[in-house]
C-alpha positions in Angstrom: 7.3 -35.2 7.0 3.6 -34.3 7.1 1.6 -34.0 4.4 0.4 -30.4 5.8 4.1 -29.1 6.0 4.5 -29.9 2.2 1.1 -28.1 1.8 2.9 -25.0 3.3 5.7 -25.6 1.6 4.2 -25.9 -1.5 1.9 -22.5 -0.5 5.1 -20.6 -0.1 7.0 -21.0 -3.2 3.5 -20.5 -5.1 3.1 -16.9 -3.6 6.7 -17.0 -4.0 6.7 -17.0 -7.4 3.5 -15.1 -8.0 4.9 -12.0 -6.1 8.1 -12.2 -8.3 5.5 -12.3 -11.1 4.1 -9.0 -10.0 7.4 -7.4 -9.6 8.4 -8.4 -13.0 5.2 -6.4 -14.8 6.5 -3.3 -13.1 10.1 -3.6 -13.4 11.1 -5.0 -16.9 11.2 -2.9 -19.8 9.1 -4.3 -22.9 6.2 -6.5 -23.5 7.9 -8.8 -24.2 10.0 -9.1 -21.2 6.7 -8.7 -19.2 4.8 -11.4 -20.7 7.5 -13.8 -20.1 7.9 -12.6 -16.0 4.1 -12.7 -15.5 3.4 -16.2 -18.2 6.4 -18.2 -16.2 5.7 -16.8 -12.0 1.9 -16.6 -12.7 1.4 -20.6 -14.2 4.1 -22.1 -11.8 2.9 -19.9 -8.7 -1.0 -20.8 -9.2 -0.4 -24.5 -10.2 1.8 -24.7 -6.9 -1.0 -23.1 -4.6 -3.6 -25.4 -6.0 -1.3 -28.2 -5.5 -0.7 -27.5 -1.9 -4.9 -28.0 -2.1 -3.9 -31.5 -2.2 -1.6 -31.7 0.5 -4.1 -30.0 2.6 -7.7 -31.2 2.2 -6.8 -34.8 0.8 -7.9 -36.7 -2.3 -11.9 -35.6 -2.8 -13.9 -33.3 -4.8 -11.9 -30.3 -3.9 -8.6 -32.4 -5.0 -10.1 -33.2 -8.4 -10.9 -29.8 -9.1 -7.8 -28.0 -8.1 -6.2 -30.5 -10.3 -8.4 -29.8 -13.5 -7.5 -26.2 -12.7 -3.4 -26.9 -13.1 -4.1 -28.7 -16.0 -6.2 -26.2 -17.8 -3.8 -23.4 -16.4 -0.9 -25.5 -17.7 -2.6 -25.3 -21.4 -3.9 -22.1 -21.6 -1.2 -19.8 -19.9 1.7 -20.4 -21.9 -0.7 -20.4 -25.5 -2.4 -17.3 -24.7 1.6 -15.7 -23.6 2.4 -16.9 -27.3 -0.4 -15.5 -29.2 -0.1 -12.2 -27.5 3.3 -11.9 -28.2 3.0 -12.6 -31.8 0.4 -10.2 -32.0 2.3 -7.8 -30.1 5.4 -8.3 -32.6 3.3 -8.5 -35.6 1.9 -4.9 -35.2 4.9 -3.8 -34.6 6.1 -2.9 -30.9 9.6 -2.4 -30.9 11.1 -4.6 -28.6 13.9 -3.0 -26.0 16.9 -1.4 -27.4 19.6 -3.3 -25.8 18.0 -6.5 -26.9 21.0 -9.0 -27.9 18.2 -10.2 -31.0 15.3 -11.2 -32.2 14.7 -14.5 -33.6 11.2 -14.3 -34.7 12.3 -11.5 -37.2 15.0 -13.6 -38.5 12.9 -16.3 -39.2 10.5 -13.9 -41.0 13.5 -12.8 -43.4 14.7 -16.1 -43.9 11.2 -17.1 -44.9 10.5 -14.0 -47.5 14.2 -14.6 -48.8 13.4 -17.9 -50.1 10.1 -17.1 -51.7 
């Protein structure tokens, strides 16, 4: 199997799963919801296009680069997803009505309960 085939490969599910990113801001309901579609698709789809990098050029600079670039994505994406929806919940946006529950709010009552 050739190194440029697992490139493509690689290419694929990336856009793959950054289209089903895309469709995911349009077609779930909340915030919530959408922050999770586009945090998930958009960190695994980019850190598999950068991969495939690899797989096409070779080790080099470009390699190194594309790899600092996973790793920072890797970091920041799923923090900043976090932060905005604890912001988002803090000021208060309701989150869908047929939610099954919400277990930051529980843990917010159990908190002020035992204070």
């Amino acid at each position: 199997m050739s190194s440029e085939f697992i490139g493509y490969v690689l290419l694929s599910v990336g856009i793959a799963f950054d289209l089903f990113g895309c469709i995911g801001l349009v077609r779930l309901p909340d915030v919530y919801n959408r922050l999770q579609a586009a945090t998930k698709c958009a960190t695994l789809g980019t850190a598999m296009i950068l991969l495939s990098v690899f797989f096409f050029t070779g080790f080099g600079a470009i390699t190194i680069k594309a790899l600092l670039c996973i790793w920072f994505i890797l970091i920041t994406s799923p923090t900043a997803a976090h932060a905005i929806s604890r912001a988002a919940h803090r000021s208060g946006i309701k989150l869908w009505d047929k939610s099954v529950s919400d277990k930051y709010a529980e843990d917010r009552e159990g908190a002020e309960d035992k204070a």
